[in-house]
N, C-alpha and C positions, 0 to 999 in steps of 0.2 A: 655293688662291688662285683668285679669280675673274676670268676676262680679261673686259675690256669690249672689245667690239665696234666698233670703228672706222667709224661712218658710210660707206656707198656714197660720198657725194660727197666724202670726204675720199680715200680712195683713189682715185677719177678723178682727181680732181686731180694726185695722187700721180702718176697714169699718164702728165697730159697734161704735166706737168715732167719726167718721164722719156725721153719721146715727143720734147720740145724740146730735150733733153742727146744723144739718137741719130741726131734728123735733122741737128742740126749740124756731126756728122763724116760726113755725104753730102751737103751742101749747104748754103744760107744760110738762114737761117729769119727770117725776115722777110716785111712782108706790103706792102712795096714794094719792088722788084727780088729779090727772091727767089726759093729755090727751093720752100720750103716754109711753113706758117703753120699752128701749131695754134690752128685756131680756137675751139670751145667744148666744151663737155660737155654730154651731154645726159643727165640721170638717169632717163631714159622707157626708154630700149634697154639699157642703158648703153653708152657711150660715147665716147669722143675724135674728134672729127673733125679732120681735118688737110687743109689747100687745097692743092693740088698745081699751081704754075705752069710746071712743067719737066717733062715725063713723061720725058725723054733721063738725068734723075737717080734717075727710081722704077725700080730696079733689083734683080734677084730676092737681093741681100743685102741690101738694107734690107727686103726684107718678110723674109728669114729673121732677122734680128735683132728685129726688131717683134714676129715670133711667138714669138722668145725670151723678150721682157718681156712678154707675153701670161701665159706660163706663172707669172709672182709674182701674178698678178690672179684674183677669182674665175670661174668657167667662163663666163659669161655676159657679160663683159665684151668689146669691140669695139673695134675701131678703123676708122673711116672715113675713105679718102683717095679724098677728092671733088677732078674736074680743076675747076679757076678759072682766069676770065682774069686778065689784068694789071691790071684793073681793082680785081683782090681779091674777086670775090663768085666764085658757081658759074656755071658755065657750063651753058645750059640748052639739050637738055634734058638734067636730071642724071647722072653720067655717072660712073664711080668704079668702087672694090673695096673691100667688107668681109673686113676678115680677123678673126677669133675664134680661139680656138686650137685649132678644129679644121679650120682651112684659112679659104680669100680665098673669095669669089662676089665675082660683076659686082653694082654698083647699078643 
């Protein structure tokens, strides 16, 4: 039997509805009064960026759970938690953590 291959952008996607079922048991996710917003996919890096309005909620078990759902995704895949104001955009100059599933850096 031959497996077909599941599209990149179907699995981001996959990640960034995962990403919105995780952050909501640490906070509100929503992209007014919130704490968090997954914003888009980008299939250039691959992907997830997430808007961070609360850094008092980005707390070191949500990035170890984040890197738990890291490990269902191929190696090259990413998650970016970019700080944003209230406004809802990013806050400049850009300012954040990538996490992969081999550890976070700063943006």
């Amino acid at each position: 039997m031959v497996e077909e291959k599941i599209p990149e952008e179907n699995l981001l996607n996959g990640l960034a509805e995962n990403m919105k079922i995780l952050l909501a048991r640490f906070g509100i996710v929503n992209l007014k009064n919130g704490d968090y917003w997954v914003s888009k996919i980008d299939l250039t890096i691959p992907s997830v960026d997430v808007l961070v309005f609360q850094k008092e909620n980005f707390t070191p078990d949500l990035l170890a759970d984040c890197a738990s759902l890291l490990d269902d995704y191929p190696e090259n895949f990413r998650i970016q938690f970019i700080e944003a104001g209230k406004d809802g955009k990013p806050l400049e100059p850009l300012g954040g953590l990538k996490l992969n599933r081999f550890g976070a850096e700063r943006i």
